[in-house]
N, CA, C and O atoms as a MOPAC input file, in Angstrom:
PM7 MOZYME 1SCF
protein

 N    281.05700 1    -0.42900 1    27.04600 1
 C    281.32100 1     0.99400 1    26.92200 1
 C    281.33700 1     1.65600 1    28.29400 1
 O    280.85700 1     1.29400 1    29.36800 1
 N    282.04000 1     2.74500 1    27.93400 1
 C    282.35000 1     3.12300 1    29.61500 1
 C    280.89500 1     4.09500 1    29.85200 1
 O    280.24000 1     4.32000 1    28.83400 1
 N    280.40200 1     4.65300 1    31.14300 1
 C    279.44800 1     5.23400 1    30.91700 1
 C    279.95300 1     6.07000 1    32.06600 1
 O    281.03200 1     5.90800 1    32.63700 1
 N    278.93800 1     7.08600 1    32.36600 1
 C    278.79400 1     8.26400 1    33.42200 1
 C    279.37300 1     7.40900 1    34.84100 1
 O    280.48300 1     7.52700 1    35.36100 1
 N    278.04800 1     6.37600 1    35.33800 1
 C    278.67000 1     5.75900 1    36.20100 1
 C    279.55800 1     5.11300 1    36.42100 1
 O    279.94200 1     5.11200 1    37.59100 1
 N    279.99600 1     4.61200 1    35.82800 1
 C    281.64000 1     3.69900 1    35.55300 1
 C    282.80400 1     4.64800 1    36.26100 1
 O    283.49500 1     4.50000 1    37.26900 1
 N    282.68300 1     5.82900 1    35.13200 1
 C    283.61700 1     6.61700 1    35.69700 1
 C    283.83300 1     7.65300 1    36.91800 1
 O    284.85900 1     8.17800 1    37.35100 1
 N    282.38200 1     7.75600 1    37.33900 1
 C    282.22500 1     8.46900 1    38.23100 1
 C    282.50400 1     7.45700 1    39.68800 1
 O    282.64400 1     8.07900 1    40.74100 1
 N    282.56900 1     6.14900 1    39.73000 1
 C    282.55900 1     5.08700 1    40.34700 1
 C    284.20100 1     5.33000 1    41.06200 1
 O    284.38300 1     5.55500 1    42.25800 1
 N    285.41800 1     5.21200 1    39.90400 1
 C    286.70300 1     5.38400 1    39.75500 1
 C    286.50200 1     6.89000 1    40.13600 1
 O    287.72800 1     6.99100 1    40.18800 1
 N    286.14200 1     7.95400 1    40.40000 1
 C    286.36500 1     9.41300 1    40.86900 1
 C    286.20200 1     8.83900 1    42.69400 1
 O    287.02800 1     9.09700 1    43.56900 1
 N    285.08200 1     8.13400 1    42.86000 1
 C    284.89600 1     8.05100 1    44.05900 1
 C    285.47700 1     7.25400 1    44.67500 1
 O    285.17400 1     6.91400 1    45.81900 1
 N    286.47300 1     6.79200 1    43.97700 1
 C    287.02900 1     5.43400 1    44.73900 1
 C    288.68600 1     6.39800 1    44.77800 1
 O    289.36100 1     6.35800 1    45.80600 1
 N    289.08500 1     7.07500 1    43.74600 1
 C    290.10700 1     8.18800 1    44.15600 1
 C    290.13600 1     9.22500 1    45.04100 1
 O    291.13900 1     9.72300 1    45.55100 1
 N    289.05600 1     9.51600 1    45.19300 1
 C    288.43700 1    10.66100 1    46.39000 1
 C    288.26900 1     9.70800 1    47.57200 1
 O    288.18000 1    10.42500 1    48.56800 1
 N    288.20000 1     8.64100 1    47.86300 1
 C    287.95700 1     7.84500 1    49.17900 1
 C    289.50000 1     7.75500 1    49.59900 1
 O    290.06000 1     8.27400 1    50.56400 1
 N    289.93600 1     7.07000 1    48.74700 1
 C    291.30900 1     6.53400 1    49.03700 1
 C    292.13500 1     7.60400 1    49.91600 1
 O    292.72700 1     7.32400 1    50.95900 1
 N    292.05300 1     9.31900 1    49.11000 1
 C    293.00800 1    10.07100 1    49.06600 1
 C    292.06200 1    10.59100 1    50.61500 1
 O    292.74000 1    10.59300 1    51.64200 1
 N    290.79100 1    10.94400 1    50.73100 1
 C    290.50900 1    11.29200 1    52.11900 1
 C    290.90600 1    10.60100 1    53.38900 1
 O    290.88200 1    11.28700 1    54.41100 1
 N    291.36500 1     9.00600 1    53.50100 1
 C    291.41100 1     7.94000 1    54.41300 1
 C    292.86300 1     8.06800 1    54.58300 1
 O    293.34800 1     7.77000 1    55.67400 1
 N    293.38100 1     8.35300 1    53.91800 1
 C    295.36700 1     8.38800 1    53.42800 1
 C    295.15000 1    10.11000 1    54.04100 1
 O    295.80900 1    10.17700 1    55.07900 1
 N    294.59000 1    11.22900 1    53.80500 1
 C    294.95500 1    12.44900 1    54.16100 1
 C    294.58300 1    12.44300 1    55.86100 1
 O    295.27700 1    13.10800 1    56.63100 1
 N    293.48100 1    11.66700 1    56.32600 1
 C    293.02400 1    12.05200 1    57.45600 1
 C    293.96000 1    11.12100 1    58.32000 1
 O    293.81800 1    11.22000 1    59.53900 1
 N    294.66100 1    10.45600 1    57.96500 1
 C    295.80800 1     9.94600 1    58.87000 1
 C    296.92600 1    10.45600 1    58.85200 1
 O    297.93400 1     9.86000 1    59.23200 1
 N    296.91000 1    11.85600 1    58.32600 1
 C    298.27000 1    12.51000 1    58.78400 1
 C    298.13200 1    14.02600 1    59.85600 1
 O    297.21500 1    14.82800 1    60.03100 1
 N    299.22800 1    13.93300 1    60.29600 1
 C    298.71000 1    15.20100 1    61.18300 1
 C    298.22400 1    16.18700 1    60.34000 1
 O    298.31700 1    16.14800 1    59.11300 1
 N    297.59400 1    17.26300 1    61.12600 1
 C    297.42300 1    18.65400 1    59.96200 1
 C    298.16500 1    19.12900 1    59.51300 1
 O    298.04200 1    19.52700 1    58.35500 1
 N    298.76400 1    19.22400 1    59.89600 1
 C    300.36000 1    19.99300 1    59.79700 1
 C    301.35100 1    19.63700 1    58.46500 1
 O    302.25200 1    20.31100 1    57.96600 1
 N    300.85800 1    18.40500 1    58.12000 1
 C    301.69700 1    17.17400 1    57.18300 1
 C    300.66500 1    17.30700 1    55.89500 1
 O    301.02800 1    16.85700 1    54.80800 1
 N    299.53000 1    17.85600 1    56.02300 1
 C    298.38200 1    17.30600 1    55.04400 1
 C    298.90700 1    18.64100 1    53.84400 1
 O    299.60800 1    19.55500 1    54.27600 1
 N    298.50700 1    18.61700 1    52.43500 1
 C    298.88700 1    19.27900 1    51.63100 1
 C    298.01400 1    20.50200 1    51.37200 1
 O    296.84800 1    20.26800 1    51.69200 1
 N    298.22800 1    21.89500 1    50.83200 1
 C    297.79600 1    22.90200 1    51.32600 1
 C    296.41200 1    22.99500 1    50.25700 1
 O    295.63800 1    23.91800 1    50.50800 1
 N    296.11500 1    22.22500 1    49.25700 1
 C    295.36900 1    22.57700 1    48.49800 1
 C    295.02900 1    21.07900 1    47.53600 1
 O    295.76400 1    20.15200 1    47.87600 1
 N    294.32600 1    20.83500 1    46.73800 1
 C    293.98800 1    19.56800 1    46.28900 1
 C    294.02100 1    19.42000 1    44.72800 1
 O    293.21600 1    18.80800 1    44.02700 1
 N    295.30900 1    20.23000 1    44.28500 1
 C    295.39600 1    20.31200 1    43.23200 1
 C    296.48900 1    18.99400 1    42.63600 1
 O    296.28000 1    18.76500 1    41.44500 1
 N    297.36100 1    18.30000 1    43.13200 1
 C    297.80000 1    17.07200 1    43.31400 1
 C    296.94900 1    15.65000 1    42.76100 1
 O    297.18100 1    14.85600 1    41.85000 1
 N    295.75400 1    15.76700 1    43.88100 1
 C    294.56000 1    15.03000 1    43.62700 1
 C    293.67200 1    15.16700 1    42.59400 1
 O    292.90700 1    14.22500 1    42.38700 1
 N    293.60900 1    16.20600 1    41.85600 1
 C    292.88300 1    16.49400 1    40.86700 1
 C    293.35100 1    16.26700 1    39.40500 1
 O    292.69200 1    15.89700 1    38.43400 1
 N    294.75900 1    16.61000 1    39.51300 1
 C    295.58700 1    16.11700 1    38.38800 1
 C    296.08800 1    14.44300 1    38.37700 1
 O    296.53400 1    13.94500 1    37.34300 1
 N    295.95800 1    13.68100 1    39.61300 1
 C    295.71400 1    12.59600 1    39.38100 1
 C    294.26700 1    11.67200 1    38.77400 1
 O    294.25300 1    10.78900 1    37.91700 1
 N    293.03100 1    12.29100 1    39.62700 1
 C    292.11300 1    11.93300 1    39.22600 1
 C    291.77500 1    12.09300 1    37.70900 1
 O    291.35800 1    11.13800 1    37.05400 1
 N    292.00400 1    13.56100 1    37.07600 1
 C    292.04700 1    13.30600 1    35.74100 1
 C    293.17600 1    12.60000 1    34.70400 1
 O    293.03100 1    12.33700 1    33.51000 1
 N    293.72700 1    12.49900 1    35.10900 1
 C    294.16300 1    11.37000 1    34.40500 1
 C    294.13300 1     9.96500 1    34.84100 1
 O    294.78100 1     9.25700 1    34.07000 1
 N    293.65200 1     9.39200 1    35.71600 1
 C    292.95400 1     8.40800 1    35.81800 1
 C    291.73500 1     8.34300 1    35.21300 1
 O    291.31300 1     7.26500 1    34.79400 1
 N    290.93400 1     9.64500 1    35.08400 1
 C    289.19000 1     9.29800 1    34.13700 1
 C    289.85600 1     8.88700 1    32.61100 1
 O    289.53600 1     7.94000 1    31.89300 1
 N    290.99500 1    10.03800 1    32.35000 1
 C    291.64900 1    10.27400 1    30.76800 1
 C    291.90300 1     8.26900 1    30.79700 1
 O    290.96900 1     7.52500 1    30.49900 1
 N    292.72200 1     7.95200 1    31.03600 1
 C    292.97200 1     6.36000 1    30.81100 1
 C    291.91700 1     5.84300 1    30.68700 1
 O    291.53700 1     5.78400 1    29.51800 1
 N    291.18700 1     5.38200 1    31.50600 1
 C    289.73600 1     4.76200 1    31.97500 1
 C    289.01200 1     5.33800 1    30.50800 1
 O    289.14800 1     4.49700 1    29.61900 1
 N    288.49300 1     6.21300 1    30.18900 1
 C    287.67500 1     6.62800 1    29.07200 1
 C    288.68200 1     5.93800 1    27.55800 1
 O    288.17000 1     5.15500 1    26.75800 1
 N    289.89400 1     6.35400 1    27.46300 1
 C    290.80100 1     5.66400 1    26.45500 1
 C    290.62100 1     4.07700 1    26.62500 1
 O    290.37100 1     3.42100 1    25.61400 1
 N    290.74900 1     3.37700 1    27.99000 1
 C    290.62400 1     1.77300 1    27.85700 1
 C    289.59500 1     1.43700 1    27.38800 1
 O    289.58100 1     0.54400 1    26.54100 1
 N    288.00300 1     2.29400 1    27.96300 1
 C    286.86300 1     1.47300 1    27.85900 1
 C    286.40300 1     1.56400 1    26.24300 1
 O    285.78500 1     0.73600 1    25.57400 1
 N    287.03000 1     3.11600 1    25.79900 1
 C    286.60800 1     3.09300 1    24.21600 1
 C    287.63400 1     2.48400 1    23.74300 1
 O    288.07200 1     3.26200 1    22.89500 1
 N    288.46800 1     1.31800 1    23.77500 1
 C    288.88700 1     0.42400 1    22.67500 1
 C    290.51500 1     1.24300 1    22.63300 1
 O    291.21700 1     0.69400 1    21.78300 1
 N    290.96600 1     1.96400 1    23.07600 1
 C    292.65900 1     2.35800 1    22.79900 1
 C    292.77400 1     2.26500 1    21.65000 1
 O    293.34400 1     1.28100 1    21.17800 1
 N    292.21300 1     3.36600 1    20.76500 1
 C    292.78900 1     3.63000 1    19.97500 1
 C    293.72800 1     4.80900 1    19.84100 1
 O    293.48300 1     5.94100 1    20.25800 1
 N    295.04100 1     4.35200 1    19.09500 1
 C    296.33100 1     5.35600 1    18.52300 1
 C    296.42500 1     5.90500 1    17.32500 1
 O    296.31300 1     5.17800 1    16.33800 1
 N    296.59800 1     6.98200 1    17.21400 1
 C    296.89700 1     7.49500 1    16.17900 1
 C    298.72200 1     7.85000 1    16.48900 1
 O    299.06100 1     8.50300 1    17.47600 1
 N    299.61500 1     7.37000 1    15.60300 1
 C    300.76700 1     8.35200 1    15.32100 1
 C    301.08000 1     9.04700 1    14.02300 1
 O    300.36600 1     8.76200 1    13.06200 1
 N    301.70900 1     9.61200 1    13.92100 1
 C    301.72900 1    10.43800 1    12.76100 1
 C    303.24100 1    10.72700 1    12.69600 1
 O    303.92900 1    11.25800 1    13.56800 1
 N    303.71800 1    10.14900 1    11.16500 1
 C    305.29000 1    10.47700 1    10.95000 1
 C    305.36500 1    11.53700 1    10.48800 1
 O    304.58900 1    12.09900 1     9.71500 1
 N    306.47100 1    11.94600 1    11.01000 1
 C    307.20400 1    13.60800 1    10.84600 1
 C    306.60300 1    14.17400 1    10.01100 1
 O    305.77100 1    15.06200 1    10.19400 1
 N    307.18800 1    13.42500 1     8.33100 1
 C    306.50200 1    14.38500 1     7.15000 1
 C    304.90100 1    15.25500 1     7.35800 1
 O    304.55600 1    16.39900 1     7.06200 1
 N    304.10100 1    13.98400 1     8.06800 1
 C    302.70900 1    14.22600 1     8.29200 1
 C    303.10400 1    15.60300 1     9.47900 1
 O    302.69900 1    16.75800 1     9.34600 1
 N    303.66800 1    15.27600 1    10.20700 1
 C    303.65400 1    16.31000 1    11.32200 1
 C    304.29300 1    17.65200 1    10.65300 1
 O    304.07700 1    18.78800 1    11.07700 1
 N    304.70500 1    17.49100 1    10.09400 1
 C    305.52500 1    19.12500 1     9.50000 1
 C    304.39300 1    19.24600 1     8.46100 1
 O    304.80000 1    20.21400 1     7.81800 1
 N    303.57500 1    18.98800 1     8.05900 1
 C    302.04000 1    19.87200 1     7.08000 1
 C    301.09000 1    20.13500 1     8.13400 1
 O    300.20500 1    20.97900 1     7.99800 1
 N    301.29100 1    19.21100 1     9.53400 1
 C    300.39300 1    19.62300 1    10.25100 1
 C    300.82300 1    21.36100 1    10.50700 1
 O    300.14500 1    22.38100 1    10.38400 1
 N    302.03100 1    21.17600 1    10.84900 1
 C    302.50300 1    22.36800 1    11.66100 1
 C    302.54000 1    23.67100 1    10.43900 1
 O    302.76200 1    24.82600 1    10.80400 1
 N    302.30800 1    23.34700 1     9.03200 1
 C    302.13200 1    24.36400 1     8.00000 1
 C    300.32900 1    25.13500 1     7.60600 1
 O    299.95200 1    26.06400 1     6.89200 1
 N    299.71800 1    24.26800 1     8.39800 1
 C    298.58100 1    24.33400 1     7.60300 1
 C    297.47900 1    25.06200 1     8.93000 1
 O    297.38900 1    24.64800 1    10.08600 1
 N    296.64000 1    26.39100 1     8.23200 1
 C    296.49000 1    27.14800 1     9.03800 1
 C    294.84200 1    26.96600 1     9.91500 1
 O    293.95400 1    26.96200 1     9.06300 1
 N    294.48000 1    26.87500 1    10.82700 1
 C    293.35000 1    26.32700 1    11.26700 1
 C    292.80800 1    27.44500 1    12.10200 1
 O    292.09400 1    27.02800 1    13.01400 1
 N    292.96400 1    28.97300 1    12.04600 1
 C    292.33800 1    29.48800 1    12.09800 1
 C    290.47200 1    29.60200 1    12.77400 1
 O    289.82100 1    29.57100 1    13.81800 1
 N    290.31700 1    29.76800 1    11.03400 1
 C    288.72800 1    29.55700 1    10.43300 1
 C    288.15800 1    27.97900 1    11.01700 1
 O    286.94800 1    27.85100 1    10.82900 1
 N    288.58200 1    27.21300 1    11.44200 1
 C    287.93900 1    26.08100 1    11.74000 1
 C    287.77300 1    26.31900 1    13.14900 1
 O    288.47400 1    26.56000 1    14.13200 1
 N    285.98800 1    26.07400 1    12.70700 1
 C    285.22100 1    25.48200 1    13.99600 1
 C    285.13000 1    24.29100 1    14.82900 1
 O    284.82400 1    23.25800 1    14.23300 1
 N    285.33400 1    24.21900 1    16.10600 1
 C    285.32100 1    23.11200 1    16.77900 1
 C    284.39200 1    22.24800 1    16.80800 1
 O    284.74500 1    21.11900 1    17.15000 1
 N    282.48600 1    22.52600 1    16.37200 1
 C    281.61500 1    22.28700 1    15.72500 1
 C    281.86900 1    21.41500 1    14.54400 1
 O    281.09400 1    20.55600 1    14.12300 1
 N    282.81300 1    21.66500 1    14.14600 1
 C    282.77500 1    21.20400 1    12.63100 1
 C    283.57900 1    19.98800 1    12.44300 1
 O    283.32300 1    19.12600 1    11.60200 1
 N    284.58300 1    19.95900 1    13.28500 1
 C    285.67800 1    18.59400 1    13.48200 1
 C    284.64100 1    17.13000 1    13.58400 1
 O    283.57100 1    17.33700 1    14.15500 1
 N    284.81100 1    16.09000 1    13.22000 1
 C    284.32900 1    14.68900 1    13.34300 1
 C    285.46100 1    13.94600 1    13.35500 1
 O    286.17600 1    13.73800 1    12.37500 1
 N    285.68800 1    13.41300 1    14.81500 1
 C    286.33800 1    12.46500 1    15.24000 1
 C    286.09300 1    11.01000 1    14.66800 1
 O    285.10500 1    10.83500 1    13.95500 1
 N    286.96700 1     9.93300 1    14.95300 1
 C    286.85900 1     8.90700 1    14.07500 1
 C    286.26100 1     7.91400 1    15.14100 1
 O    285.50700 1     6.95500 1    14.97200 1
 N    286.86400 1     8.46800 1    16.37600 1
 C    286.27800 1     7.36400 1    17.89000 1
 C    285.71100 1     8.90400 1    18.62600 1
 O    285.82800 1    10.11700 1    18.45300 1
 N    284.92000 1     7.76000 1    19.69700 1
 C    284.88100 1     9.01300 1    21.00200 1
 C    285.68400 1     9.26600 1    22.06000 1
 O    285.41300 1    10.04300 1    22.97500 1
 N    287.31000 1     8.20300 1    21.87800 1
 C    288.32200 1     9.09100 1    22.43000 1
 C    289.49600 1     8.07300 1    22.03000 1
 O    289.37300 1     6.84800 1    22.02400 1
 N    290.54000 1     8.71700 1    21.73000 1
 C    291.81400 1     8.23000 1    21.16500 1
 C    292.80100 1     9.27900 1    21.51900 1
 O    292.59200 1    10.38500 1    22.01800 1
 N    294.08600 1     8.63500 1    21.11300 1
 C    295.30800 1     9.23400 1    21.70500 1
 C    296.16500 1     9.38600 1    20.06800 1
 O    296.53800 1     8.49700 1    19.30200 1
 N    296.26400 1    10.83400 1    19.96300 1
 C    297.28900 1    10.57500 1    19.25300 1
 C    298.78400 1    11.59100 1    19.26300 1
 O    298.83800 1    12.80800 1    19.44200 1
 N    299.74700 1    10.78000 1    19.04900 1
 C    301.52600 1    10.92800 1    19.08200 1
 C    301.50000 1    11.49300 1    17.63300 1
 O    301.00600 1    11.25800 1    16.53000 1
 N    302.49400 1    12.56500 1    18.40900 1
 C    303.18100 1    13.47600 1    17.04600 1
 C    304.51800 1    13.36200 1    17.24800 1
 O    305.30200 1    13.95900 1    16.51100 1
 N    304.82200 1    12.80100 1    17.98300 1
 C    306.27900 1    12.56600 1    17.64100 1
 C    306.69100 1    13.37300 1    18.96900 1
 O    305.86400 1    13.79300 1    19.77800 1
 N    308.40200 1    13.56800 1    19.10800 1
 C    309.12600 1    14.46700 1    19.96700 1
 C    309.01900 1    15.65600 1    19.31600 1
 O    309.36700 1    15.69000 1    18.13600 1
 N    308.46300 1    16.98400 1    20.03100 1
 C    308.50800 1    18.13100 1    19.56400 1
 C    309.48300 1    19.26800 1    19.99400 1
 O    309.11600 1    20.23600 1    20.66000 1
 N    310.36500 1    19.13000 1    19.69100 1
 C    311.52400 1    20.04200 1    20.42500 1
 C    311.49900 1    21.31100 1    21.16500 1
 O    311.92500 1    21.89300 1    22.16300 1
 N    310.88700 1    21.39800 1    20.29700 1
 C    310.36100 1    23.49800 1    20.09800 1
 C    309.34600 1    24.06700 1    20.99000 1
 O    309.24700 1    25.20900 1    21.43800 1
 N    308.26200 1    22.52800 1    21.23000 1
 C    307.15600 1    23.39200 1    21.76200 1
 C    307.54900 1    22.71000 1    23.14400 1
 O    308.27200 1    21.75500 1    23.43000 1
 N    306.73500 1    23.64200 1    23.92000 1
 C    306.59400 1    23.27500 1    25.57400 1
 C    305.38700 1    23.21000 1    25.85000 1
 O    304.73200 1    23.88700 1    25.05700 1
 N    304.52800 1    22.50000 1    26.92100 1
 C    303.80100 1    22.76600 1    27.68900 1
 C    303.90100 1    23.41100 1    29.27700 1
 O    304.68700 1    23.32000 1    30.22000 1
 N    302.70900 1    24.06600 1    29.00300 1
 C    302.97000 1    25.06300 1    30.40700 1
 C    302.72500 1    24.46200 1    31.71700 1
 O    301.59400 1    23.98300 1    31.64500 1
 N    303.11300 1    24.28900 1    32.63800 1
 C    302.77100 1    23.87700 1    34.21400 1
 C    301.52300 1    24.46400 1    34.67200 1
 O    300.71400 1    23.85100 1    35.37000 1
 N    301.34100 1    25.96300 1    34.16900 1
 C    300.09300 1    26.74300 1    34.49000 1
 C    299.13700 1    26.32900 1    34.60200 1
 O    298.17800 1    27.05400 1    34.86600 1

């Protein structure tokens, strides 16, 4: 199982890499902010936490996905959800309609 240190191990070994690789460029060349690095590092923990708990997938065919997209969740508490693992991935398919934001 993956634990605190495991992953914090892989943060520090992304944070080494990217300081040894930044401090060999002029200043001038180096990037203005470390938001690059951060969106790599998390998704390097995101994988790493998915490998060590076993990769599990969920997909879900359309039909399933169009009651998802009918059914109103409001009133539900985040408290109240019980996951089946302590981390899995799951595919809904191509969603045409929706976007995610860059923000």
């Amino acid at each position: 199982m993956a634990t605190y240190e495991t992953l914090q191990k892989i943060v520090d070994l992304i944070m080494q890499t990217y300081k040894q690789t930044i401090m060999a460029l002029p200043i001038e060349q180096r990037p203005d902010n470390m938001k690059t690095v951060w969106s790599y590092t998390d998704a390097a923990l995101h994988y790493a936490a998915f490998c060590a708990f076993g990769r599990q997938i969920f997909h879900f065919n359309s039909e399933i996905v169009e009651q998802f997209r009918k059914t109103d969740i409001d009133e539900v508490m985040i408290d109240n959800l019980r996951f089946p693992y302590e981390v899995f991935y799951m595919s809904f398919g191509k969603q045409s309609d929706l976007t995610v934001s860059n923000s």
